[in-house]
Biopython code that builds the backbone (N, CA, C, O; Angstrom):
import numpy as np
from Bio.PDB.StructureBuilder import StructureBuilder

atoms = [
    (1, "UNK", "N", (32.091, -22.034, 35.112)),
    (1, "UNK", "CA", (32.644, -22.654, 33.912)),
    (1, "UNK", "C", (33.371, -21.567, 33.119)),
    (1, "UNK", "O", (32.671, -20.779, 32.484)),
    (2, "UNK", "N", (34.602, -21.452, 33.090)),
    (2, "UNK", "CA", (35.007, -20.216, 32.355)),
    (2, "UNK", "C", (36.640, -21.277, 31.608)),
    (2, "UNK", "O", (37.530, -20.674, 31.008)),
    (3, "UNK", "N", (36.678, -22.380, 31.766)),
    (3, "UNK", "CA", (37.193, -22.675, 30.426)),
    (3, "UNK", "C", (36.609, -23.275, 29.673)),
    (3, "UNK", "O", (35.446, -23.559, 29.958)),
    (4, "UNK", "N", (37.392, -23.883, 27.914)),
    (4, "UNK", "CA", (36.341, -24.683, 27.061)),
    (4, "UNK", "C", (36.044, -25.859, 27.969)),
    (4, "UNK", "O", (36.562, -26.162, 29.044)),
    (5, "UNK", "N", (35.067, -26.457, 27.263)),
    (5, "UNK", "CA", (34.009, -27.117, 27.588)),
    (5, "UNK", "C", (33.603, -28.216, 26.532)),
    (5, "UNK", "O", (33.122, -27.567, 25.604)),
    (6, "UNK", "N", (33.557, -29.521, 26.217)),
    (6, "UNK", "CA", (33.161, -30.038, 25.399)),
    (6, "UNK", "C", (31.442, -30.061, 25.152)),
    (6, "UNK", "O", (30.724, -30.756, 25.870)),
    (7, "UNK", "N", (31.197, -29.680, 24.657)),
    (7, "UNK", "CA", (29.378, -29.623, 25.162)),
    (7, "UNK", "C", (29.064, -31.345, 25.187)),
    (7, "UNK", "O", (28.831, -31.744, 26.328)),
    (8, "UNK", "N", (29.030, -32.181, 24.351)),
    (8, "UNK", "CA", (29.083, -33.118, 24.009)),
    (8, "UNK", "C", (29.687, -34.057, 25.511)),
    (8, "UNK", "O", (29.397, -35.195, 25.881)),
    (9, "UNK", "N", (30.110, -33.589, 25.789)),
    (9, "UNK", "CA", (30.541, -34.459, 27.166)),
    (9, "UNK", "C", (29.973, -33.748, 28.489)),
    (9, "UNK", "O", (30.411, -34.215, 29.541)),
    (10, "UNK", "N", (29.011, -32.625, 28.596)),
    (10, "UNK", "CA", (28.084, -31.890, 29.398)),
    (10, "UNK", "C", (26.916, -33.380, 29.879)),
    (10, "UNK", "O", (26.763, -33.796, 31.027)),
    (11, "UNK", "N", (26.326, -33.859, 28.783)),
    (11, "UNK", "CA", (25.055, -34.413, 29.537)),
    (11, "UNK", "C", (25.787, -36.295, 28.925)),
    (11, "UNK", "O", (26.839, -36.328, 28.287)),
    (12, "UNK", "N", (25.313, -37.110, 29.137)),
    (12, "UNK", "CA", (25.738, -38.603, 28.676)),
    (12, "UNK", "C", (24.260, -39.361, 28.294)),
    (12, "UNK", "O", (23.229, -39.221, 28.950)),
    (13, "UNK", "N", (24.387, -40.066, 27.264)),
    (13, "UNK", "CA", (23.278, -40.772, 27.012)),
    (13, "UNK", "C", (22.516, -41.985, 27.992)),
    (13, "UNK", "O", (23.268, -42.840, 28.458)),
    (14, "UNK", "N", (21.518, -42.046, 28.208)),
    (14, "UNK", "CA", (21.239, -43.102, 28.827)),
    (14, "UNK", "C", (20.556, -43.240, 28.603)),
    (14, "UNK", "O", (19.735, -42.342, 28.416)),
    (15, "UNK", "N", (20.230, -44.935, 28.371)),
    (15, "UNK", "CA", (19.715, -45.935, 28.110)),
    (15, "UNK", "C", (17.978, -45.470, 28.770)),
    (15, "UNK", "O", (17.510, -45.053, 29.830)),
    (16, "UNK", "N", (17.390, -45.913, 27.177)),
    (16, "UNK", "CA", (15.670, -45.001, 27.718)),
    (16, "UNK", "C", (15.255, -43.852, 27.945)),
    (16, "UNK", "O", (14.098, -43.455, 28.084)),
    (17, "UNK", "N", (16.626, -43.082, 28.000)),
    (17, "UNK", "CA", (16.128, -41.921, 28.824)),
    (17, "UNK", "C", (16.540, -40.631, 28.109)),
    (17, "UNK", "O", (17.318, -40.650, 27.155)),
    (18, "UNK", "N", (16.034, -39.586, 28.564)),
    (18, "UNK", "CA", (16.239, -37.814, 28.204)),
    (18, "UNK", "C", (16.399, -37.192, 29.292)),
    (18, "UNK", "O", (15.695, -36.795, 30.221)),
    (19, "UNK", "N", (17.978, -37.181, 28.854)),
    (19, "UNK", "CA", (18.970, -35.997, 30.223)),
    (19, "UNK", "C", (18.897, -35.003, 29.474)),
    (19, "UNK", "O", (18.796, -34.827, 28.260)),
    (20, "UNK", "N", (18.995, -34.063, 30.814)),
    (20, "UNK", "CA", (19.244, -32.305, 30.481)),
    (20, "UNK", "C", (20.288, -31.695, 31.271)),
    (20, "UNK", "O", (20.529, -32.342, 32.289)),
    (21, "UNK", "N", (20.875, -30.814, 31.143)),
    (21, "UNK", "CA", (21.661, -30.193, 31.924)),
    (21, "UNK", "C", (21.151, -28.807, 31.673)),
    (21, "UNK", "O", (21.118, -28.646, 30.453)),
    (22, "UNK", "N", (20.697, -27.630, 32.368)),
    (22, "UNK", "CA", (20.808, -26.309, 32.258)),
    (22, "UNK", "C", (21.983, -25.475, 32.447)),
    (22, "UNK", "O", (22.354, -25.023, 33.530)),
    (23, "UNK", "N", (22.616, -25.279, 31.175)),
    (23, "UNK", "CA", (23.924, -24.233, 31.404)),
    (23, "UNK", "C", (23.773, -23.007, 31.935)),
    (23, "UNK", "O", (24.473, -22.707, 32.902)),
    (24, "UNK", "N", (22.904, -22.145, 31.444)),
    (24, "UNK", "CA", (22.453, -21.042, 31.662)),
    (24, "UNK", "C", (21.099, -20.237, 32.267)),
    (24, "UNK", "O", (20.442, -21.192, 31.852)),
    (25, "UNK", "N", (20.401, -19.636, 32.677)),
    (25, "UNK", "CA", (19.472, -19.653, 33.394)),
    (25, "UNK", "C", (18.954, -18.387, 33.739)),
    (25, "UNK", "O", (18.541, -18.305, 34.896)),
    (26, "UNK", "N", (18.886, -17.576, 33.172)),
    (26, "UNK", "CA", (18.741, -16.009, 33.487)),
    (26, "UNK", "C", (17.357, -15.546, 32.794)),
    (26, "UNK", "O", (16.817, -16.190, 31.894)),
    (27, "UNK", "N", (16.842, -14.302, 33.353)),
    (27, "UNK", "CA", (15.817, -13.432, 33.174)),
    (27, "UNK", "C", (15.532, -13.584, 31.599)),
    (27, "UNK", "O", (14.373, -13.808, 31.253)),
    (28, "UNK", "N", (16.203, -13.508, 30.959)),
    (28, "UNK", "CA", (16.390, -12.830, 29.630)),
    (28, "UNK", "C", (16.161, -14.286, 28.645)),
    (28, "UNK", "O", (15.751, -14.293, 27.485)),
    (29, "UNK", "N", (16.574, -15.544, 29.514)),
    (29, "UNK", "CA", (16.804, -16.826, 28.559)),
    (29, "UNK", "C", (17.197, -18.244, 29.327)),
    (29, "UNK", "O", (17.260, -18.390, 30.548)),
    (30, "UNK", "N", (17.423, -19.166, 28.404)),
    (30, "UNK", "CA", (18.129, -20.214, 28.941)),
    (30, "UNK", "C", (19.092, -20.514, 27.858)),
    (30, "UNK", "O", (19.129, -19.916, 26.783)),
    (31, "UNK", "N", (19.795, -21.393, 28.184)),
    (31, "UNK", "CA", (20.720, -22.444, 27.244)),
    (31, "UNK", "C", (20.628, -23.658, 27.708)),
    (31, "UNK", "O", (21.129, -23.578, 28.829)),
    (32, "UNK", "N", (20.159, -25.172, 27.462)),
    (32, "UNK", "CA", (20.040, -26.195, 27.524)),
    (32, "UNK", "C", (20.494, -26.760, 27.129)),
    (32, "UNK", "O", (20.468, -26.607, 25.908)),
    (33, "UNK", "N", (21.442, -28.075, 27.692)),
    (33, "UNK", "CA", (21.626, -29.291, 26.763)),
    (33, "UNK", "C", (21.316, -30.551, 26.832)),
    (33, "UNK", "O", (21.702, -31.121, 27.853)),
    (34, "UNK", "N", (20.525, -31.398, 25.785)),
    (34, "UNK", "CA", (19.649, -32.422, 25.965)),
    (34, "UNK", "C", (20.862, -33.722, 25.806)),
    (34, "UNK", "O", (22.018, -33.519, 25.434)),
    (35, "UNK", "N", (20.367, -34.895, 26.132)),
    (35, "UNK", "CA", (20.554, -36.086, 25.245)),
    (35, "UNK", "C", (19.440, -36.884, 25.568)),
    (35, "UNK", "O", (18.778, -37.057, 26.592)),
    (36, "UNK", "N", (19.404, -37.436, 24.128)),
    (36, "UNK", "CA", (18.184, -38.455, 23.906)),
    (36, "UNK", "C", (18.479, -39.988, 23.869)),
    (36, "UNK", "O", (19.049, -40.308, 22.826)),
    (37, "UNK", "N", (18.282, -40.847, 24.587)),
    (37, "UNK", "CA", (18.714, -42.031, 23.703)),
    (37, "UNK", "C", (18.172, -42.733, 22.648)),
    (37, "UNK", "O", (17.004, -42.400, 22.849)),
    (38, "UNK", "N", (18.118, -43.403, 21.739)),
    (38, "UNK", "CA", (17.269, -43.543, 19.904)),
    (38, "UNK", "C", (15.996, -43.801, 20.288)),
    (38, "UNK", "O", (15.895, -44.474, 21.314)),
    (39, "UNK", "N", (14.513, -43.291, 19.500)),
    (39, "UNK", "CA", (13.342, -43.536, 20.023)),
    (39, "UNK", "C", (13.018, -42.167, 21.293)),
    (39, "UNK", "O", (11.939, -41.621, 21.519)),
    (40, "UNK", "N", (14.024, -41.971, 21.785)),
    (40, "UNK", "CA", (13.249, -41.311, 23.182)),
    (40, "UNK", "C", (12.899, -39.360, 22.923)),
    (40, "UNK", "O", (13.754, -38.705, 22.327)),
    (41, "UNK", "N", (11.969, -38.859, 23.298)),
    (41, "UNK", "CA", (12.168, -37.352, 22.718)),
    (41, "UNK", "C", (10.735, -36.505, 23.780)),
    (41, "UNK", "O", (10.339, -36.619, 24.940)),
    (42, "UNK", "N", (10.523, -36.052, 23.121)),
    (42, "UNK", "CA", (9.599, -34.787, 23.550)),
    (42, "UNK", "C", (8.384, -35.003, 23.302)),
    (42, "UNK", "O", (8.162, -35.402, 22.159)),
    (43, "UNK", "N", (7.415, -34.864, 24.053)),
    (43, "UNK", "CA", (6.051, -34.816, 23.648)),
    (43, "UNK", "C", (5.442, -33.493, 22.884)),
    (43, "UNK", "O", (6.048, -32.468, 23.195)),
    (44, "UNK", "N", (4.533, -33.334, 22.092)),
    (44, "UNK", "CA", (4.009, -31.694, 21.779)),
    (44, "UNK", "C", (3.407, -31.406, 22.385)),
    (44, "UNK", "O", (2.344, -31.805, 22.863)),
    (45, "UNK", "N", (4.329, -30.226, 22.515)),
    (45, "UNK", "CA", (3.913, -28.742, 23.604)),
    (45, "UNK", "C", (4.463, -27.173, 22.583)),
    (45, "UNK", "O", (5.057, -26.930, 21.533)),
    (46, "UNK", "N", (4.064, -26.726, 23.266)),
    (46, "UNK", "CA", (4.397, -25.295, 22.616)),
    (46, "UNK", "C", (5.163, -24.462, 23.882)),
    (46, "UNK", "O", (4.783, -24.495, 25.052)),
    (47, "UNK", "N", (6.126, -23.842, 23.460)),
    (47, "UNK", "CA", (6.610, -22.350, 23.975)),
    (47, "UNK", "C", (6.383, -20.947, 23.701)),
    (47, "UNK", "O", (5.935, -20.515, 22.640)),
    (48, "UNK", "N", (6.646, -20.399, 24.500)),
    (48, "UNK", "CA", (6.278, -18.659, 23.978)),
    (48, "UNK", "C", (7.201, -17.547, 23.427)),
    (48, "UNK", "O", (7.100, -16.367, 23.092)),
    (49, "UNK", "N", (8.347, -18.705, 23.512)),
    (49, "UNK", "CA", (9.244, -17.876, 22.756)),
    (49, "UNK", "C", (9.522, -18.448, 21.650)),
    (49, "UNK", "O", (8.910, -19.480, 21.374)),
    (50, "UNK", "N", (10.563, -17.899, 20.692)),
    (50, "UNK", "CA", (11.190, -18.598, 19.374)),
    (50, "UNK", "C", (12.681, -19.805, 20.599)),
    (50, "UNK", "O", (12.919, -19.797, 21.806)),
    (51, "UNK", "N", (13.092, -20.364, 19.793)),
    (51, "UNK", "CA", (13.731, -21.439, 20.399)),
    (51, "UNK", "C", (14.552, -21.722, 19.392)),
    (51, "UNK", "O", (14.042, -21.594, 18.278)),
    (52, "UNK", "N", (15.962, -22.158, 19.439)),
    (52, "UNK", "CA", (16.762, -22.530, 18.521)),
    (52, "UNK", "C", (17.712, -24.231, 18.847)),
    (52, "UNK", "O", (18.450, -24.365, 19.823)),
    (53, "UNK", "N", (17.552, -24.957, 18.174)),
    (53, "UNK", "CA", (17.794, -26.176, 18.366)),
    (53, "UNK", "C", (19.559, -26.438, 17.606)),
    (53, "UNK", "O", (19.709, -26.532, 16.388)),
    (54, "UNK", "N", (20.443, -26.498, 18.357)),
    (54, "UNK", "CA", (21.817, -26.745, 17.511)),
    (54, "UNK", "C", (21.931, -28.243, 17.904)),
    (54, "UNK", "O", (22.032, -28.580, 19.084)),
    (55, "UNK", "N", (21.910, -29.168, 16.834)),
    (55, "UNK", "CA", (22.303, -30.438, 17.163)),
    (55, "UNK", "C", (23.925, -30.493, 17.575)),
    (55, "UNK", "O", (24.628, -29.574, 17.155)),
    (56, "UNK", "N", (24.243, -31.039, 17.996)),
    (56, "UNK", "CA", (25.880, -31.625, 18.412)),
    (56, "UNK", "C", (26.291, -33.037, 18.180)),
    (56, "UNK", "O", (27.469, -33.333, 17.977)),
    (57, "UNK", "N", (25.382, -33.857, 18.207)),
    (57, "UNK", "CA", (25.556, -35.768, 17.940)),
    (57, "UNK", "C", (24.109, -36.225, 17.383)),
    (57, "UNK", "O", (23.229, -35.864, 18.164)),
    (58, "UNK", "N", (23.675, -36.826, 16.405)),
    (58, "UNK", "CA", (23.124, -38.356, 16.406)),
    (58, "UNK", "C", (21.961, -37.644, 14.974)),
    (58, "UNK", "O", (22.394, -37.171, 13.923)),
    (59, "UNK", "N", (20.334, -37.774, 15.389)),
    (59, "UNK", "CA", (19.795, -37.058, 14.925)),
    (59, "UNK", "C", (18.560, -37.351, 15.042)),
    (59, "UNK", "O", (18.259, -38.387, 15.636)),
    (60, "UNK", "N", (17.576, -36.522, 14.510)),
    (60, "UNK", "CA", (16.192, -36.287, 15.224)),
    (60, "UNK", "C", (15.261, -35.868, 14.244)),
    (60, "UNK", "O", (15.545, -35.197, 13.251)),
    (61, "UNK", "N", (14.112, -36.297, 14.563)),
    (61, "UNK", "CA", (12.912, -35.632, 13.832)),
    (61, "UNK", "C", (11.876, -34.837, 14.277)),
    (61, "UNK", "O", (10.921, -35.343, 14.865)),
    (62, "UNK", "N", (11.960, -33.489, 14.037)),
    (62, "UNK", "CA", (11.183, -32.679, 14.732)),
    (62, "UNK", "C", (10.000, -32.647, 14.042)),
    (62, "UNK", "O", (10.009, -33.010, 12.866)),
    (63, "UNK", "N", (8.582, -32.133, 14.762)),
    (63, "UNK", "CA", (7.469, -32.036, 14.023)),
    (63, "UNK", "C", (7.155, -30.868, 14.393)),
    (63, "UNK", "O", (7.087, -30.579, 15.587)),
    (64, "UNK", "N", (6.843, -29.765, 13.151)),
    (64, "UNK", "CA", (6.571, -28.529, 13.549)),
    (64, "UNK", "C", (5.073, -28.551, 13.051)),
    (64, "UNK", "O", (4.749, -29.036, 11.967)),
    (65, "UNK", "N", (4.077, -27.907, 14.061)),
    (65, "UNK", "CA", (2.615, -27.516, 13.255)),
    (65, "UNK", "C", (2.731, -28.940, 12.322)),
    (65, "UNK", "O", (3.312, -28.679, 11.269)),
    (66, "UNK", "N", (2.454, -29.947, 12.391)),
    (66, "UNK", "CA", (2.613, -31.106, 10.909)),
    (66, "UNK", "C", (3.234, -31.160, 10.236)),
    (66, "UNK", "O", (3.029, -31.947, 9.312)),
    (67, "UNK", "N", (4.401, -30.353, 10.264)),
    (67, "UNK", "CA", (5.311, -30.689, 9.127)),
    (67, "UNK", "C", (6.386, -31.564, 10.013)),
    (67, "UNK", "O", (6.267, -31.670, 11.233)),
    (68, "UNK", "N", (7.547, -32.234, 9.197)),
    (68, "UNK", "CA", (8.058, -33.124, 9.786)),
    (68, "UNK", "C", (9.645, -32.806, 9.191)),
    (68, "UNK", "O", (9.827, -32.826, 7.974)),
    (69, "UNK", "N", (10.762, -32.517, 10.121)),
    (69, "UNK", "CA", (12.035, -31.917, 9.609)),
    (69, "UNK", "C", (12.859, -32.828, 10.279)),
    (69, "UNK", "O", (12.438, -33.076, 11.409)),
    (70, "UNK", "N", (13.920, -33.428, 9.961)),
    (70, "UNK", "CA", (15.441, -34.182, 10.028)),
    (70, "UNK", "C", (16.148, -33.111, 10.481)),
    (70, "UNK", "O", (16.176, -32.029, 9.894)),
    (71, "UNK", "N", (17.021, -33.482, 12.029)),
    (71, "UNK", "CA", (17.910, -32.656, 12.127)),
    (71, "UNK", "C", (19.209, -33.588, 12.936)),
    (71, "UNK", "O", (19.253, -34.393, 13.866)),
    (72, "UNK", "N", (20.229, -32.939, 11.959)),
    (72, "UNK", "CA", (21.767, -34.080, 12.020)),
    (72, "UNK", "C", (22.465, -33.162, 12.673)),
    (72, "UNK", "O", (22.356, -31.963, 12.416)),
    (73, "UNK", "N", (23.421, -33.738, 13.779)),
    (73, "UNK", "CA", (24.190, -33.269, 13.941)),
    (73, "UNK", "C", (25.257, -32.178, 12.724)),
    (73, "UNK", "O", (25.464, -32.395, 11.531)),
    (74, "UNK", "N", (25.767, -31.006, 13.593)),
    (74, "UNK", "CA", (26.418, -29.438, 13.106)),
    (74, "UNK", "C", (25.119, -28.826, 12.805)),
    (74, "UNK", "O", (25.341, -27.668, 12.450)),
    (75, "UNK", "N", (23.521, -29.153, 12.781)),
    (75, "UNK", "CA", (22.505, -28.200, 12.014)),
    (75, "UNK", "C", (21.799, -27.704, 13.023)),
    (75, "UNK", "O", (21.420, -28.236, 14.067)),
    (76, "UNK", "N", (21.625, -26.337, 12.493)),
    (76, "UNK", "CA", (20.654, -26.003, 13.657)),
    (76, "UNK", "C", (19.074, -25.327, 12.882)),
    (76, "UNK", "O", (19.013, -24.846, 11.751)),
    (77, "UNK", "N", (17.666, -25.500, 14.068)),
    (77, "UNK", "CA", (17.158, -25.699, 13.640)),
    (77, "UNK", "C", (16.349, -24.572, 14.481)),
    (77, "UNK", "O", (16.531, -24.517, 15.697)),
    (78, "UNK", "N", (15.332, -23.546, 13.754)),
    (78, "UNK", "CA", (14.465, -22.557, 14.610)),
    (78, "UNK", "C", (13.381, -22.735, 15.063)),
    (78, "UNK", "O", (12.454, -22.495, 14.289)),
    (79, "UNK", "N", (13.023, -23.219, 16.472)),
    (79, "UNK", "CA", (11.113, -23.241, 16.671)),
    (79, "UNK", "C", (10.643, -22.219, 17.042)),
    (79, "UNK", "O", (10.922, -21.512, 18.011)),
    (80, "UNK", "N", (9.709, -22.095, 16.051)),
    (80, "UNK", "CA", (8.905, -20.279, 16.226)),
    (80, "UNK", "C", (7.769, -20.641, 17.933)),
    (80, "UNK", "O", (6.959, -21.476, 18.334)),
    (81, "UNK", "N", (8.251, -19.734, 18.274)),
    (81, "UNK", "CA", (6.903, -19.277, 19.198)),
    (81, "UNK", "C", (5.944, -19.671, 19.056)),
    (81, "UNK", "O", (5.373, -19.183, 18.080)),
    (82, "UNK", "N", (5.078, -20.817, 19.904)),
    (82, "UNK", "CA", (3.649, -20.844, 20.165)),
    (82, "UNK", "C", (2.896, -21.867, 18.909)),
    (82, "UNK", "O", (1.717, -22.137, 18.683)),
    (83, "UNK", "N", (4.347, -22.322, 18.159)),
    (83, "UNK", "CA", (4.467, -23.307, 17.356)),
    (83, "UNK", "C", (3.947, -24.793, 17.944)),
    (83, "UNK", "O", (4.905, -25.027, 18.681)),
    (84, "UNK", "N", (3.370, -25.542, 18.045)),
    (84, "UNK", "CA", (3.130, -26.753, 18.251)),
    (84, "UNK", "C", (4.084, -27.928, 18.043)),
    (84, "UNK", "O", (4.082, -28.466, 16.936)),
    (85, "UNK", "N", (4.920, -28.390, 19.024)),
    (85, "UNK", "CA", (6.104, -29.336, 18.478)),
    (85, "UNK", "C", (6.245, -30.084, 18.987)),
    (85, "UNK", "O", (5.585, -30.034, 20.025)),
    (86, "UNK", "N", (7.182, -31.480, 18.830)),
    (86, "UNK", "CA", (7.629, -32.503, 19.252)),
    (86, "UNK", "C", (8.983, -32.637, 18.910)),
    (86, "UNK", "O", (9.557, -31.885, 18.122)),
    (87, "UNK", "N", (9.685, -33.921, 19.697)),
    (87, "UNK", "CA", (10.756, -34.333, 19.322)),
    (87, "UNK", "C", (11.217, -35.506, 19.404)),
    (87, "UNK", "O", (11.049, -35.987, 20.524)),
    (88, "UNK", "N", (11.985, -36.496, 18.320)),
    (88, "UNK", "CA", (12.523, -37.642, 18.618)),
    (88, "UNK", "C", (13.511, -38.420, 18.043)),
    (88, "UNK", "O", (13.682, -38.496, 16.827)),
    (89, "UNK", "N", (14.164, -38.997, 18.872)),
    (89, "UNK", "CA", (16.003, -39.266, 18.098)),
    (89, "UNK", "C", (15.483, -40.458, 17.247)),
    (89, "UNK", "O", (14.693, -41.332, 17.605)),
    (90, "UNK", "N", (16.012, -40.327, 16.208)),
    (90, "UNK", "CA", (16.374, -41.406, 15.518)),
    (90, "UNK", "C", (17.311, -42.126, 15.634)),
    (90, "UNK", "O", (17.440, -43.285, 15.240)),
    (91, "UNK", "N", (18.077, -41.419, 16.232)),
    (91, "UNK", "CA", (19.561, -42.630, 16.344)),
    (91, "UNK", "C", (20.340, -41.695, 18.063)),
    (91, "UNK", "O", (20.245, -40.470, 18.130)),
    (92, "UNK", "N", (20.591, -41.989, 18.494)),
    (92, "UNK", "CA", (21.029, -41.456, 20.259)),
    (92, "UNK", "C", (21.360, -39.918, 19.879)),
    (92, "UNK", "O", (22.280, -39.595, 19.129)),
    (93, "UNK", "N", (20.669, -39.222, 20.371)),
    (93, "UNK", "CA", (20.911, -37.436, 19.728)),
    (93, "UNK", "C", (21.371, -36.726, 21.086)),
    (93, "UNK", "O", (21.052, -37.141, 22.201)),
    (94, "UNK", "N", (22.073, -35.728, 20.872)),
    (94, "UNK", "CA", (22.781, -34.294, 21.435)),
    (94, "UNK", "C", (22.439, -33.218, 21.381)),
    (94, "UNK", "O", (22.949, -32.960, 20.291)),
    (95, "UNK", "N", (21.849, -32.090, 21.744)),
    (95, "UNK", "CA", (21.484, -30.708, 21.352)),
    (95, "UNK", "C", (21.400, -29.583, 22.516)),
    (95, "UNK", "O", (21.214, -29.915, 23.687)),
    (96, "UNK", "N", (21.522, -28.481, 22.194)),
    (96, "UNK", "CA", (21.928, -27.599, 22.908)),
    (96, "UNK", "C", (20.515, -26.848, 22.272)),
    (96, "UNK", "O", (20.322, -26.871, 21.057)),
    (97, "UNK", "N", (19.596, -26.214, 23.160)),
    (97, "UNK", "CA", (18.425, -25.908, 23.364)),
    (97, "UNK", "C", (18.504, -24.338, 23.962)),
    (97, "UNK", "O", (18.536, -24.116, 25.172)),
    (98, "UNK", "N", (18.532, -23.188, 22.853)),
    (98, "UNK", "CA", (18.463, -21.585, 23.459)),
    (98, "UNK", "C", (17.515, -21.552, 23.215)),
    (98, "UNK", "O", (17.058, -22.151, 22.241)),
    (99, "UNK", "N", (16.678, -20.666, 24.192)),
    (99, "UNK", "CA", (15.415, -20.310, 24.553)),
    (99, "UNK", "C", (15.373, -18.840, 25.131)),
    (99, "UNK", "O", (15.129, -18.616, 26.316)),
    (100, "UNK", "N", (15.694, -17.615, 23.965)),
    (100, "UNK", "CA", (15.875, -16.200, 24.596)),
    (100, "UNK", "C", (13.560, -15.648, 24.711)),
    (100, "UNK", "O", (12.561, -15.803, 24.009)),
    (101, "UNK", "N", (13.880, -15.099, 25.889)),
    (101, "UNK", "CA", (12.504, -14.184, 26.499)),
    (101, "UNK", "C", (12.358, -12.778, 25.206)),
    (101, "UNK", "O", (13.263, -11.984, 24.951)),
    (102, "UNK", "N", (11.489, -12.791, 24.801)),
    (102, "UNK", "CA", (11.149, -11.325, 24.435)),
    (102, "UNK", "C", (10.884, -11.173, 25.686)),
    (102, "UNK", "O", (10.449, -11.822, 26.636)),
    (103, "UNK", "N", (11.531, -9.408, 25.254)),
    (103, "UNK", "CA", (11.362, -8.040, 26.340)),
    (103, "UNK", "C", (10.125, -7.397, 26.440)),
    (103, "UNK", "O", (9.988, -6.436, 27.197)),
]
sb = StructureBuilder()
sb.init_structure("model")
sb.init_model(0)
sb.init_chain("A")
sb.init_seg("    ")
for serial, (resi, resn, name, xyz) in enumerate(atoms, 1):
    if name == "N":
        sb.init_residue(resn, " ", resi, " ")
    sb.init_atom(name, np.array(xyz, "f"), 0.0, 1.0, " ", f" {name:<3s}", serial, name[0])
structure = sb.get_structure()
Protein backbone atom coordinates (compact mmCIF):
# COMPACT_ATOMS: atom_id res chain seq x y z
CA UNK A 1 0.00 0.00 0.00
CA UNK A 2 2.14 2.97 -0.73
CA UNK A 3 -0.54 5.30 -2.12
CA UNK A 4 -3.41 7.28 -0.15
CA UNK A 5 -5.81 5.18 1.07
CA UNK A 6 -9.26 6.04 2.27
CA UNK A 7 -9.23 4.31 5.67
CA UNK A 8 -12.91 4.49 5.78
CA UNK A 9 -13.27 2.40 2.71
CA UNK A 10 -10.43 -0.30 4.21
CA UNK A 11 -13.07 -2.46 6.18
CA UNK A 12 -17.27 -2.12 5.18
CA UNK A 13 -19.98 -2.43 7.64
CA UNK A 14 -21.93 -5.42 7.99
CA UNK A 15 -24.96 -6.13 9.05
CA UNK A 16 -24.50 -7.78 12.86
CA UNK A 17 -21.21 -7.91 12.55
CA UNK A 18 -17.40 -6.61 13.60
CA UNK A 19 -14.91 -6.53 10.66
CA UNK A 20 -11.27 -5.94 11.05
CA UNK A 21 -8.67 -5.49 8.73
CA UNK A 22 -4.91 -5.53 10.07
CA UNK A 23 -2.88 -2.81 8.29
CA UNK A 24 0.14 -3.24 10.05
CA UNK A 25 1.68 -6.00 12.00
CA UNK A 26 5.16 -5.82 13.31
CA UNK A 27 7.32 -6.66 16.46
CA UNK A 28 7.03 -3.30 17.85
CA UNK A 29 2.94 -2.90 17.22
CA UNK A 30 -0.11 -3.12 15.22
CA UNK A 31 -2.48 -0.73 13.42
CA UNK A 32 -6.08 -1.99 13.09
CA UNK A 33 -9.13 -1.06 11.49
CA UNK A 34 -12.51 -2.00 12.92
CA UNK A 35 -16.15 -1.57 11.77
CA UNK A 36 -18.97 -2.13 13.95
CA UNK A 37 -22.42 -2.31 12.88
CA UNK A 38 -24.97 -0.19 15.67
CA UNK A 39 -25.25 -2.37 18.93
CA UNK A 40 -22.31 -4.64 17.90
CA UNK A 41 -18.70 -4.13 19.84
CA UNK A 42 -16.23 -5.73 22.13
CA UNK A 43 -16.52 -7.69 25.07
CA UNK A 44 -14.16 -6.67 28.35
CA UNK A 45 -10.85 -7.71 28.13
CA UNK A 46 -7.75 -6.03 28.92
CA UNK A 47 -4.38 -5.46 26.97
CA UNK A 48 -0.86 -4.99 28.00
CA UNK A 49 -0.17 -2.27 26.26
CA UNK A 50 -1.58 1.44 26.14
CA UNK A 51 -3.85 1.43 22.91
CA UNK A 52 -5.13 4.40 21.06
CA UNK A 53 -8.60 4.43 19.52
CA UNK A 54 -9.04 7.17 16.43
CA UNK A 55 -12.64 7.06 15.44
CA UNK A 56 -13.17 7.71 11.56
CA UNK A 57 -17.31 7.19 11.22
CA UNK A 58 -20.39 6.72 13.51
CA UNK A 59 -19.80 6.42 17.32
CA UNK A 60 -19.27 4.41 20.37
CA UNK A 61 -19.27 3.94 23.96
CA UNK A 62 -16.33 2.80 25.58
CA UNK A 63 -16.20 1.54 29.20
CA UNK A 64 -13.02 2.08 30.91
CA UNK A 65 -12.44 0.41 34.60
CA UNK A 66 -16.50 1.72 35.03
CA UNK A 67 -16.34 4.70 33.72
CA UNK A 68 -18.29 5.18 30.58
CA UNK A 69 -16.85 7.64 27.55
CA UNK A 70 -18.64 8.69 24.00
CA UNK A 71 -16.43 8.53 21.19
CA UNK A 72 -17.52 10.40 17.70
CA UNK A 73 -16.04 10.23 14.86
CA UNK A 74 -12.39 12.78 14.17
CA UNK A 75 -11.79 11.84 18.27
CA UNK A 76 -9.41 9.88 19.47
CA UNK A 77 -9.40 8.10 22.49
CA UNK A 78 -6.35 6.43 24.93
CA UNK A 79 -6.75 2.82 26.60
CA UNK A 80 -4.19 2.55 29.29
CA UNK A 81 -2.63 -0.80 29.72
CA UNK A 82 -4.15 -3.60 31.67
CA UNK A 83 -7.18 -1.27 31.86
CA UNK A 84 -10.38 -3.33 31.85
CA UNK A 85 -12.57 -2.40 28.70
CA UNK A 86 -15.29 -2.80 26.38
CA UNK A 87 -16.78 -1.53 23.33
CA UNK A 88 -20.00 -0.59 21.52
CA UNK A 89 -21.42 1.39 18.50
CA UNK A 90 -24.11 3.35 19.03
CA UNK A 91 -24.82 4.14 15.68
CA UNK A 92 -22.56 1.87 12.74
CA UNK A 93 -18.84 2.96 13.92
CA UNK A 94 -15.22 3.09 12.14
CA UNK A 95 -11.89 3.10 14.00
CA UNK A 96 -8.46 2.59 13.49
CA UNK A 97 -7.00 0.66 16.57
CA UNK A 98 -2.81 1.37 17.37
CA UNK A 99 -1.55 -0.93 19.66
CA UNK A 100 2.45 0.01 20.09
CA UNK A 101 4.61 -3.00 22.41
CA UNK A 102 6.72 -1.50 25.16
CA UNK A 103 10.39 -2.39 24.70
Amino acid sequence: MTDPQNINHSVKIQPGSVVSREIINKSFGTVTVFAFDKNQGLSEHTAPFDALIIATEGACEIIVSGASHTVKAGEMFLLPANAPHSLKAIKAFKMILIMIKSV
